[in-house]
ChimeraX commands (.cxc) that place a marker at each C-alpha (Angstrom):
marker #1 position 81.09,63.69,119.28 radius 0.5
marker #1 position 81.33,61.44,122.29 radius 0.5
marker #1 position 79.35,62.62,125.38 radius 0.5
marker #1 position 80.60,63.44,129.09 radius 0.5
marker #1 position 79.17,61.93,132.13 radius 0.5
marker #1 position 79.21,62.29,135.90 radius 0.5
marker #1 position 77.99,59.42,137.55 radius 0.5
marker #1 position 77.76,60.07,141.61 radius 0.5
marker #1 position 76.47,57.54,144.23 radius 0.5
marker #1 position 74.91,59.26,147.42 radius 0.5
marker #1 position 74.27,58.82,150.94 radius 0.5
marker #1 position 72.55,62.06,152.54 radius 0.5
marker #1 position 72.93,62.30,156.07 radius 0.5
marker #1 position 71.69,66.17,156.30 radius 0.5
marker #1 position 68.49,66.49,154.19 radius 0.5
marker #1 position 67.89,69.85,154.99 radius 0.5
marker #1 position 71.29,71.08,154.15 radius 0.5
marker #1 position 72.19,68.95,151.33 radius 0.5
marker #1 position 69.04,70.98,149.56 radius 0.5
marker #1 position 70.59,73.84,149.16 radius 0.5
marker #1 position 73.88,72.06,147.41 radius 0.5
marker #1 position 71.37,70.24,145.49 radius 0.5
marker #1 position 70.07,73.70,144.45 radius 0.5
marker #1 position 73.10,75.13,143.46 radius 0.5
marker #1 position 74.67,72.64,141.98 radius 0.5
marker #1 position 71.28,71.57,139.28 radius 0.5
marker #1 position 71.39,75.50,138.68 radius 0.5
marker #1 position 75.54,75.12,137.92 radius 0.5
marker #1 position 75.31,72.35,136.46 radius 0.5
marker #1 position 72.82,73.18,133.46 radius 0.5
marker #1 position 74.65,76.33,132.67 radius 0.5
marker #1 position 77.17,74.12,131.73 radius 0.5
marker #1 position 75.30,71.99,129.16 radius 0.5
marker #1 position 74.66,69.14,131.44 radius 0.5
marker #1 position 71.36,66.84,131.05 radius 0.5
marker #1 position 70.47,65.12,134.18 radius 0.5
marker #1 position 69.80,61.45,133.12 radius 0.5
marker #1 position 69.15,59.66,135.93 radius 0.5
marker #1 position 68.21,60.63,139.52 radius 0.5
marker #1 position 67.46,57.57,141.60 radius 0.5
marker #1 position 65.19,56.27,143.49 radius 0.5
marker #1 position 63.29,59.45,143.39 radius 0.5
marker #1 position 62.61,58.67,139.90 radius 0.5
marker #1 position 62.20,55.17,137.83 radius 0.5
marker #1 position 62.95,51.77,139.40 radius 0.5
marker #1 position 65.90,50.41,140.05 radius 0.5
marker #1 position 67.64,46.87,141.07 radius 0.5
marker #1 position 70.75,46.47,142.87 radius 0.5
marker #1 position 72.50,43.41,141.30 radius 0.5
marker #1 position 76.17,43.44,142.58 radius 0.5
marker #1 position 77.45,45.61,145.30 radius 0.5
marker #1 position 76.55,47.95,147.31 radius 0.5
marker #1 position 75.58,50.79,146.19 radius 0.5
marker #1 position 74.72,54.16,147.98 radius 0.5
marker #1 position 71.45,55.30,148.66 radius 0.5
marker #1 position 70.86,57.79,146.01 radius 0.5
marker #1 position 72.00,57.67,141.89 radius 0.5
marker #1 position 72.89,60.44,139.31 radius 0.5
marker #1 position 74.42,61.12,135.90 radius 0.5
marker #1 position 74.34,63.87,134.35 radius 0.5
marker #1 position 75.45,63.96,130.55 radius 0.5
marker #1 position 77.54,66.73,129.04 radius 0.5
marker #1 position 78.11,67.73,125.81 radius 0.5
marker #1 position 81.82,65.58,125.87 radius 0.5
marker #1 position 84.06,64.38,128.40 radius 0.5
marker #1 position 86.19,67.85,128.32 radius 0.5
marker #1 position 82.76,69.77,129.37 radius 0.5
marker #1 position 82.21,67.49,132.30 radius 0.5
marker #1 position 85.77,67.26,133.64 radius 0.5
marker #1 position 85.84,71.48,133.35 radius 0.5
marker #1 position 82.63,71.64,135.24 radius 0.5
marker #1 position 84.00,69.44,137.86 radius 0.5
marker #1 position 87.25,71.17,138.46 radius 0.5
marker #1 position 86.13,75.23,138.05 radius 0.5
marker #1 position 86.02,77.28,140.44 radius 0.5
marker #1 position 82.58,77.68,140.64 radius 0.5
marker #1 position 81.58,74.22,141.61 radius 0.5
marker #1 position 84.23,73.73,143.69 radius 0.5
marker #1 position 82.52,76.42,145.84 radius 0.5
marker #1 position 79.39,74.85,145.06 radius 0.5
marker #1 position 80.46,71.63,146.33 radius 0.5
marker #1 position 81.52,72.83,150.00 radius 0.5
marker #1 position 77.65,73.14,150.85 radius 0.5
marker #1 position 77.65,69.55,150.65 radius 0.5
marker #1 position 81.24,68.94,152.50 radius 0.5
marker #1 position 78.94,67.93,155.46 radius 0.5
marker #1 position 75.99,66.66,154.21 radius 0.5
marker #1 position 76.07,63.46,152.07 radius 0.5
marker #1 position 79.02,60.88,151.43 radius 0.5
marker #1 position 79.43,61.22,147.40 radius 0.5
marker #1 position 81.29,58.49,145.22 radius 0.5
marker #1 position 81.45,60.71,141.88 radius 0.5
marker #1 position 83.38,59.39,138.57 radius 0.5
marker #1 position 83.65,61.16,135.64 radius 0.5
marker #1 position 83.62,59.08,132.14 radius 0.5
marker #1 position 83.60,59.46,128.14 radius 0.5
marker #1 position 81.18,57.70,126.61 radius 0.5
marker #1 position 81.22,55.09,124.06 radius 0.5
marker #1 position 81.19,55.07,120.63 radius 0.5
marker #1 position 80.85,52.32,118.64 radius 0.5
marker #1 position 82.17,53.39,115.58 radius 0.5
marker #1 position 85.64,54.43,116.74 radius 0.5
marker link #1:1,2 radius 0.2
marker link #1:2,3 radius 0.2
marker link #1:3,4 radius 0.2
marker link #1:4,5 radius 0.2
marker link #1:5,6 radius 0.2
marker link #1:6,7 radius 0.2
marker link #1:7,8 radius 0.2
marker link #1:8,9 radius 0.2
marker link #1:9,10 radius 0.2
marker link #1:10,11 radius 0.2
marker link #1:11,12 radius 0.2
marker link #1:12,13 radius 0.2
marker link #1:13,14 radius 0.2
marker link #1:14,15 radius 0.2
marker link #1:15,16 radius 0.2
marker link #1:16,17 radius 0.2
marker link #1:17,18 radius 0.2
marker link #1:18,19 radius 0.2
marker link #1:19,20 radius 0.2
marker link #1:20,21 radius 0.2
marker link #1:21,22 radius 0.2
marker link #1:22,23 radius 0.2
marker link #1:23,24 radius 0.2
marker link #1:24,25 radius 0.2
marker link #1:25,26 radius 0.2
marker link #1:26,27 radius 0.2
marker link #1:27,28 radius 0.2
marker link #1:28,29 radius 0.2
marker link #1:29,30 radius 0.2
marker link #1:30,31 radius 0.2
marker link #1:31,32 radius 0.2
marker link #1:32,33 radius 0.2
marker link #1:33,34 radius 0.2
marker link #1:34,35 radius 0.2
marker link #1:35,36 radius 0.2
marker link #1:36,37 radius 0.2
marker link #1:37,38 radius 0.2
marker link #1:38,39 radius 0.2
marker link #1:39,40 radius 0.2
marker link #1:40,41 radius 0.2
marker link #1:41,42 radius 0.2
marker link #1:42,43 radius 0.2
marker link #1:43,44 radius 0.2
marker link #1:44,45 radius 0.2
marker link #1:45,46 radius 0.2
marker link #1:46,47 radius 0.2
marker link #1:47,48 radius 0.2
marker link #1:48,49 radius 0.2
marker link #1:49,50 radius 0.2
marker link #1:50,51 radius 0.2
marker link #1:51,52 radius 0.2
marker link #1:52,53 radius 0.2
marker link #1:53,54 radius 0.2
marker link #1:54,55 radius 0.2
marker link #1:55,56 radius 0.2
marker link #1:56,57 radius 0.2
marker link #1:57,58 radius 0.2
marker link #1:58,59 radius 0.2
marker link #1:59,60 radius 0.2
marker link #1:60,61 radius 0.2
marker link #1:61,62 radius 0.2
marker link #1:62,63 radius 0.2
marker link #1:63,64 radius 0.2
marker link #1:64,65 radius 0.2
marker link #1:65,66 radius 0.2
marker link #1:66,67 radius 0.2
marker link #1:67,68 radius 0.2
marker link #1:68,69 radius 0.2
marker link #1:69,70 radius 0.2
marker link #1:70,71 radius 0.2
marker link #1:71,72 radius 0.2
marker link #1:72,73 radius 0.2
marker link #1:73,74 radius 0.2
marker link #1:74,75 radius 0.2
marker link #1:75,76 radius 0.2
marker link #1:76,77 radius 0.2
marker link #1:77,78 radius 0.2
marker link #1:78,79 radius 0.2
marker link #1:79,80 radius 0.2
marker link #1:80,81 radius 0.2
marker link #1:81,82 radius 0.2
marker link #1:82,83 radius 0.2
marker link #1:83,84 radius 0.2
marker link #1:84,85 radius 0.2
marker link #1:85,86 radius 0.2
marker link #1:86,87 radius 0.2
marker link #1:87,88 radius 0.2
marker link #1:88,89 radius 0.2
marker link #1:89,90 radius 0.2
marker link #1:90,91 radius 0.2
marker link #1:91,92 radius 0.2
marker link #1:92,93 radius 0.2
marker link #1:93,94 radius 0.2
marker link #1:94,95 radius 0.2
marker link #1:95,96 radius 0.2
marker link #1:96,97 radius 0.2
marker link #1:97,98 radius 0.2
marker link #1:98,99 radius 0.2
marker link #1:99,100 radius 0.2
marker link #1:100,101 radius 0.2
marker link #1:101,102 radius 0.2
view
């Protein structure tokens, strides 16, 4: 089975309010299946290459890309997501992954 991913650049501008997003949303988000990849720079090194990317990096996998695009669009983290609305800029895509044998 091919996995799910959302992949989200960020740019906090509200630290202390963007926690409680953050909060909610890791809680959502593993009730859901998800597996949280990648959080950067908090965690490993990273090089910016081309662009210009925000300040902060996820992805999260999910079990496939249905999973992730279900999470995204219920109810529930569409609540979720309002405690953000004026905290952070987010660039968030949601993709299928790749697998070489199909």
């Amino acid at each position: 089975m091919v996995k799910g991913y959302w992949i989200a650049q960020v740019d906090v501008s509200d630290e202390h309010g963007h926690g409680a997003y953050a909060k909610a949303a890791m809680e959502y988000l593993q009730r859901q299946g998800a597996k949280t990849l990648v959080v950067s720079p908090r965690q490993g090194r990273y090089e910016v290459v081309e662009g210009v990317p925000r300040s902060r990096r996820l992805i999260q996998e999910f079990p496939d890309y249905e999973t992730a695009s279900a999470a995204y669009h219920s109810e529930e983290y569409q609540q979720i997501r309002k405690l953000r609305q004026n905290t952070a800029t987010v660039d968030l895509v949601i993709v299928e992954g790749f697998d070489p044998s199909l």
